[in-house]
N, C-alpha and C positions, 0 to 999 in steps of 0.2 A: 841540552835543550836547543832547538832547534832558532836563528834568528827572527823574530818578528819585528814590522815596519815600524811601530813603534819603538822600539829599543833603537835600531838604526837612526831614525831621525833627531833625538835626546840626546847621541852624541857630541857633546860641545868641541870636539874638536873640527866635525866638518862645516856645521854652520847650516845645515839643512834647512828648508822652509818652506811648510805644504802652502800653495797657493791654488791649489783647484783640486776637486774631488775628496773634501773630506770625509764623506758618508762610508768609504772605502779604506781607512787607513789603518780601521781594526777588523775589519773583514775578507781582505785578501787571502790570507792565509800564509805560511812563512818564507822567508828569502831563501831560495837556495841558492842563487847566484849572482853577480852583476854583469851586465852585455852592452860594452859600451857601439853604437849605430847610427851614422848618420843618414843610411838609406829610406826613401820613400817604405818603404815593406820588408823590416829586417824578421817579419816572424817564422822565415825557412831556416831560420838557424834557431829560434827560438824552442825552450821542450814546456816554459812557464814556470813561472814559479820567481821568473829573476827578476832583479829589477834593472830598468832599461835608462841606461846615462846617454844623449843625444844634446847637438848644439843646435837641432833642429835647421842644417845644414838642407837637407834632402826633400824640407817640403816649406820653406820660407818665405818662399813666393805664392801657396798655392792654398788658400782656409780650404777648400775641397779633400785633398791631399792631406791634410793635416785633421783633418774628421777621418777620412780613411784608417790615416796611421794609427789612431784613438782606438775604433771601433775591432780595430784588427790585433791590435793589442792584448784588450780587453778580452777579443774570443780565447785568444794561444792563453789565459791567466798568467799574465802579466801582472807582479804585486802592486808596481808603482814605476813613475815613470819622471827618471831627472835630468833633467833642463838646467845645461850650463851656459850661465848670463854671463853679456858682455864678450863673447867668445866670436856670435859669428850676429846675434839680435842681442838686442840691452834686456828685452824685457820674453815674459813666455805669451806670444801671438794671441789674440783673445777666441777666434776659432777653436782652437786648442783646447786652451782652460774653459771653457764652454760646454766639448765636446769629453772633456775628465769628469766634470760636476753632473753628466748628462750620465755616464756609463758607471760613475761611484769609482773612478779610477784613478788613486792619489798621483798628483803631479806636483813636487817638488822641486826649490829650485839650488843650485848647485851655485858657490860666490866666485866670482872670476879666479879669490886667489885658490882654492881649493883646486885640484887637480883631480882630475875622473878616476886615479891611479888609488888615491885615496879612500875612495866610497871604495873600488875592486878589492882593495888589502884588506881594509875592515869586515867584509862580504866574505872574503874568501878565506883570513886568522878565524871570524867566527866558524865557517865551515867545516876546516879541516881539523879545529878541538874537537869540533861534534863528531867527525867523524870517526879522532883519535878517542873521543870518550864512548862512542859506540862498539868500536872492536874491541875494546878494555872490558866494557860487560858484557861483549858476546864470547872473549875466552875465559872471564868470572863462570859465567852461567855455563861454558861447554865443562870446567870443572864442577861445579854442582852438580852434572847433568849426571858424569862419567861418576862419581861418587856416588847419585841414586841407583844406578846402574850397578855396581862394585856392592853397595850394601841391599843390592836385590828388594830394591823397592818395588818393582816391577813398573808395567806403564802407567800406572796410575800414580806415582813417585815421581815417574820423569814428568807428569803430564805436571805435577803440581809444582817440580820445580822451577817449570820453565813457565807459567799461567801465572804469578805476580808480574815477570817484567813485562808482560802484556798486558795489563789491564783493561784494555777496551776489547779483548776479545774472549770469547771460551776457548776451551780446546775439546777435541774427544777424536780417538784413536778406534779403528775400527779392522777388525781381520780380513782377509778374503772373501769371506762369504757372510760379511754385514756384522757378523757379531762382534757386540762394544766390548773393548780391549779397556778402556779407561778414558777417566774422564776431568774434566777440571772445567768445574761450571758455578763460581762465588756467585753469579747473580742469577741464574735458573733459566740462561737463555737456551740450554741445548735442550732444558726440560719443558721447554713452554714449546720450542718448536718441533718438538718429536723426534728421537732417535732413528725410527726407520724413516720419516721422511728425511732427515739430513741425510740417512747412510745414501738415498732414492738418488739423492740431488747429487751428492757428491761423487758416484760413481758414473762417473760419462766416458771415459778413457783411462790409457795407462799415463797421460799426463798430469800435472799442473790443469786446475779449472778452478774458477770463478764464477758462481753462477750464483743470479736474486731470490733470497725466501721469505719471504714476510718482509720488506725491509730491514734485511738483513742483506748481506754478500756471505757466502759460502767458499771459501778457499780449502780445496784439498790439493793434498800430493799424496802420490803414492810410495809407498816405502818396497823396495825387492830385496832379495835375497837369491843372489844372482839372477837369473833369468826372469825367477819367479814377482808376481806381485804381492806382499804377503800380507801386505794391510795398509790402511791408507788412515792419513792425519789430518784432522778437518779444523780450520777457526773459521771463529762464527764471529763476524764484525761487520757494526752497523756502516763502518767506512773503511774504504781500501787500507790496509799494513802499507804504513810507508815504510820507508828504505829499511831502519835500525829493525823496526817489528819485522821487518822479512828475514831482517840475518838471526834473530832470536825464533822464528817459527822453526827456522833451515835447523839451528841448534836442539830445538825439541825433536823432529823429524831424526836429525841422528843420535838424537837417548832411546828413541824407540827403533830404532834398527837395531842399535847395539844390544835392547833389551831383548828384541827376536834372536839375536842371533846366539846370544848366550845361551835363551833357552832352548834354542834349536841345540843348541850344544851339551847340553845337558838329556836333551828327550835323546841323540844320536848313541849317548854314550850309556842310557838306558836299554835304548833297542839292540844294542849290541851286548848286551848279558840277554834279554827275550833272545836274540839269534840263539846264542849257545846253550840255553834252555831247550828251545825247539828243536837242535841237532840230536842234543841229547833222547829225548824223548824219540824221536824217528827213530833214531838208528837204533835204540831197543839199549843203550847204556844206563840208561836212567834208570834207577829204583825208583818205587814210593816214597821212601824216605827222602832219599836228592831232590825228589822234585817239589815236595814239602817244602823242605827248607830255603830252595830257590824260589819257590811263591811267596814266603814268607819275606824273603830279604829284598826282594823288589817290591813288597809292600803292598798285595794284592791280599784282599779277601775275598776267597769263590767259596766258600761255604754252603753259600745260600744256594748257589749254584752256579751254571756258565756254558757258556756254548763256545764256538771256535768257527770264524768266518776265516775265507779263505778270500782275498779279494785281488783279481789279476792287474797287473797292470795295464791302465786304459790308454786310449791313444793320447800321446802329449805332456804324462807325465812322468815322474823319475820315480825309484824304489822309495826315497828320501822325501820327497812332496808327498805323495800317497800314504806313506806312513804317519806322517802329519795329518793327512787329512781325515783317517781313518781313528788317530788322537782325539781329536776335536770333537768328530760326528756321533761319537760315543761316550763323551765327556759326563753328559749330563745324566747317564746311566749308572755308571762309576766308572771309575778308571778302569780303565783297557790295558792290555799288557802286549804292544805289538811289536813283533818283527817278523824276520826275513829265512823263505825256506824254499831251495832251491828257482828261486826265482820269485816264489810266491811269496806276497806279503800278508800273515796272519797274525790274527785278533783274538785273544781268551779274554771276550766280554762277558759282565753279568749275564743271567740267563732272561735277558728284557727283549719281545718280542719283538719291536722297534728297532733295534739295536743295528741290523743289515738294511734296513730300507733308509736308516739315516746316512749310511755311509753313501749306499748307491746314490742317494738327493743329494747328497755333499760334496761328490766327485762330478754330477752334473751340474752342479754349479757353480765347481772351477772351470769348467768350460768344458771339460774331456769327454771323449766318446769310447764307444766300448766297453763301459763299465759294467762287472761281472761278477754277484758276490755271493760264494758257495756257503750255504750256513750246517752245521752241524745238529744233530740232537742235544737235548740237554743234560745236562753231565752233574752228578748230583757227587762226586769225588774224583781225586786226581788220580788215582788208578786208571781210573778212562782216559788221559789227558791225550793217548795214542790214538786211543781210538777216534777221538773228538776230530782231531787233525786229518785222518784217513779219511772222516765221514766232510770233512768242510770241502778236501780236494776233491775228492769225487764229486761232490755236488758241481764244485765249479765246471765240471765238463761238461754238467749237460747239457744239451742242446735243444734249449729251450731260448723264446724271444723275451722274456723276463729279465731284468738285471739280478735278480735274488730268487735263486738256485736251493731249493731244500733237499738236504740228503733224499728225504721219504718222498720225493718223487721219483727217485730211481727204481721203487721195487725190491728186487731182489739184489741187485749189483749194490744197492743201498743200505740192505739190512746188513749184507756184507763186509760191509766198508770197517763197520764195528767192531765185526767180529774178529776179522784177523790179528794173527799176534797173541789172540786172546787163548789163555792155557787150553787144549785137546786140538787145535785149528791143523797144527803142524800134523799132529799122528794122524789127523783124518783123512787129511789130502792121501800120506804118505799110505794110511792104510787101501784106500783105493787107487789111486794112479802109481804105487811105487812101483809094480813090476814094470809095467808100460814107462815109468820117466828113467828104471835101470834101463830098458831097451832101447830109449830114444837116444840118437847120435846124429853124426853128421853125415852118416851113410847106412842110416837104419830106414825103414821103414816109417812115413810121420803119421804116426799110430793117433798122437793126440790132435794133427790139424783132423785127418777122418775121423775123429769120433767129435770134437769141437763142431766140425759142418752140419754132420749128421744129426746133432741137437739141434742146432741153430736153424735146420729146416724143417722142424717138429718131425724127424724119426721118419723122414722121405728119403728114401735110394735115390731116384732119378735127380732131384735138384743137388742135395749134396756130392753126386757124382760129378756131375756138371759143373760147379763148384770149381771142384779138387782136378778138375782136368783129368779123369783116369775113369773108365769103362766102372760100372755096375759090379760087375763080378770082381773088379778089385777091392771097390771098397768091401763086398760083403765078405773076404778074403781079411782085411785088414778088423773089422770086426769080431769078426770070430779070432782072429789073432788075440785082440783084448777080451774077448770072454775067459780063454785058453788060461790069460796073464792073470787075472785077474780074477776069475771066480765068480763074476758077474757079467751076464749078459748085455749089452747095449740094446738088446731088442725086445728084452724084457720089462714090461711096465715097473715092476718092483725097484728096480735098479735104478731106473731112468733120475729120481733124486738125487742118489747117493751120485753117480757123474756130474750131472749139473752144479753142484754145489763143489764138487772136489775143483774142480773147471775153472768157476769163478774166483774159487781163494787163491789155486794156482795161479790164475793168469792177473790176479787182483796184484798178491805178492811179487810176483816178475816184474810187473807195471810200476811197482813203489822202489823195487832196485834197480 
């Protein structure tokens, strides 16, 4: 407990004696130091709070100077102000005690035999117990803190560990993008003054802020994880945290780091069985069954059904933030099941149609740019789970001004995307392009870039020649070469499907290895 002027003056061993300014001697507010000053203006060294031992040496000759020194006191909050008699005057100046009783500023007198060393030792034993009993229950409460932490109380555990040795204040912990982490609120002040207006108030920078709400102060800090900002911890007090309440917020503030970073520890160690999930599944190792019982043991239910976003990373942020954020922005759907494929980071969310435009809103309001989220069809069993993944990355290429990319606007390259992989895909292609991909080399004839152009400029000689750099007469030289191979015509309407699609699955699959 902190000194107050009353207790100091009750002391019988110093012999104290208010003689001016009693209105003031219970509303100062508590001693934090003693400053003994004989100068005219000693408040450049003053921060307030202390009280001021003087022989009234520096203004003795002057009641102007000695109203001065009162009033200038008074502004720095000065608790009280002692006057040692007999030292250098017998008595305290009536100027003085005049201009105390005027400002409510207790001026006390000190007895010749008392020494000023006196009042400083008494001032300053009580100080450094408080100080000593302050760090005593801020490393009490850093173990309560690390124990709610350890038995996964989450931040709503830390918040309430550390919300009794605060009493005059609330607390509530808030993520990145506003939504309340937890909360600790015995008297209803975070609920009376609105959650999104405090998140409003408290986020002004990556510092430390203070700012008025109702009469109220608002203190946040913000909490990182490494670079990042990953959620911010707000108390809500109708008077500034002094000293002890500030080393007890700083203690809350590291329960709830500790509790991010655990779970981030937990979600990394998650995403890294989704990684080897997702390999499996790409690379074509995965059965139905494997991938059954990996859904099962990560704890996912797609039953009902699911889609599969593909979402790049945007400028500014890391594989490991993004995946976080793509956690969260889907949360309220069901649980997401994300990791990491060749660069890309993907999402097997419920089949909720919401689901990609929360991500895309979520990554622009961690601040990043570029954000770009390929969404797949709906997947009614994990058989598709390949297909799902072929159809999110394709979408993410298109080239659209949209942040959210749907397979079905690609068309045909889109319907695709599903197909391959999928049983007859392989014989098809092979049944139409095999002779032409046995003849292609690295000094053959490029049978399939001329019959690719020749599509791609709706079945015109002159621009696909133009194109391909090479005369008219070669390309229709290399065409008839693929009728020859193949048994079908490139200039024939009948055919013109069967190419286009063999084309697309070829150059689909080339693209995916």
């Amino acid at each position: 407990m902190p000194l107050w002027l009353p207790e100091l003056l009750d002391d019988p061993g110093l012999g104290l004696e208010v003689v001016a300014g009693h209105a003031g001697v219970t509303e100062r507010g508590p001693v934090r130091w003693a400053h003994i000053a004989d100068a005219p203006d000693p408040t450049p060294w003053l921060e307030g709070g202390e009280v001021l031992l003087t022989t009234g040496l520096g203004v003795k000759d002057d009641p102007e100077l000695q109203r001065r020194l009162v009033a200038a006191l008074d502004r720095r909050g000065v608790v009280g102000v002692g006057f040692g008699i007999g030292v250098v005057l017998d008595a305290v100046p009536t100027a003085m005690a005049d201009a105390c009783d005027e400002h409510a500023l207790p001026l006390f007198t000190v007895p010749y035999e008392v020494p000023f060393i006196a009042v400083t030792r008494r001032v300053s034993h009580h100080t450094f117990a408080e100080h000593d009993a302050t760090l005593r229950s801020a490393v009490a409460l850093h173990r309560q803190v690390l124990a709610a932490v350890v038995a996964e109380q989450g931040i709503d555990g830390v918040l309430a560990t550390v919300g009794p040795a605060m009493p005059a204040a609330s607390l509530v912990a808030f993520d990145y993008s506003g939504r309340e982490l937890g909360r600790h609120d015995p008297d209803g002040t975070v609920a009376d003054l609105g959650v999104e207006k405090l998140w409003v108030t408290a986020v002004v920078d990556g510092s430390r802020t203070v700012v008025e709400l109702d009469d109220h102060l608002v203190i946040s800090r913000p909490v990182r994880l490494g670079d990042e900002i990953e959620a911010v911890v707000v108390a809500v007090s109708r008077h500034p945290l002094v000293e002890h309440e500030e080393l007890l917020f700083e203690q809350g503030i590291a329960g709830v780091s500790l509790e991010l970073a655990r779970n981030r520890s937990v979600r990394e160690a998650n995403r890294t069985r989704v990684d080897e999930l997702l390999e499996e599944v790409h690379s074509g190792r995965a059965t139905s069954a494997s991938t059954v019982r990996a859904i099962d043991r990560l704890g996912v239910d797609v039953r009902a059904g699911y889609r599969v976003l593909a979402v790049a990373c945007p400028t500014g942020a890391t594989s490991a933030h993004l995946c976080s954020v793509v956690e969260d922005a889907v949360r309220s759907s069901g649980r997401p099941l994300v990791g990491r494929l060749n660069g890309t980071v993907l999402a097997i969310v419920p089949d909720d149609a919401g689901a990609a435009d929360a991500v895309a809103a979520a990554a622009v309001a961690r601040g990043w740019t570029g954000v770009r989220v390929g969404r797949s069809r709906a997947k009614r069993d994990l058989e598709a789970l390949a297909a799902a993944l072929r159809e999110a990355r394709v979408a993410l290429a298109l080239d659209v001004p949209e942040a959210v990319r749907d397979v079905d606007q690609l068309g045909l390259p889109g319907l695709l995307a599903g197909m391959r992989d999928d049983l007859g895909t392989s014989d098809f292609v092979a049944g139409i392009l095999g002779p032409v991909l046995v003849q292609e080399g690295p000094d053959e004839t490029p049978l399939l870039d001329s019959l690719r152009a020749y599509l791609a400029h709706g079945c015109r000689p002159g621009p696909a020649a133009e194109e391909l750099c090479v005369h008219r007469h070669t390309l229709a030289y290399r065409l008839d070469r693929i009728r020859d191979l193949t048994g079908r015509d490139p200039r024939s309407g009948e055919h013109l499907l069967d190419f286009g699609l063999a084309l697309e699955l070829h150059d689909g699959e080339a693209d995916r290895t």
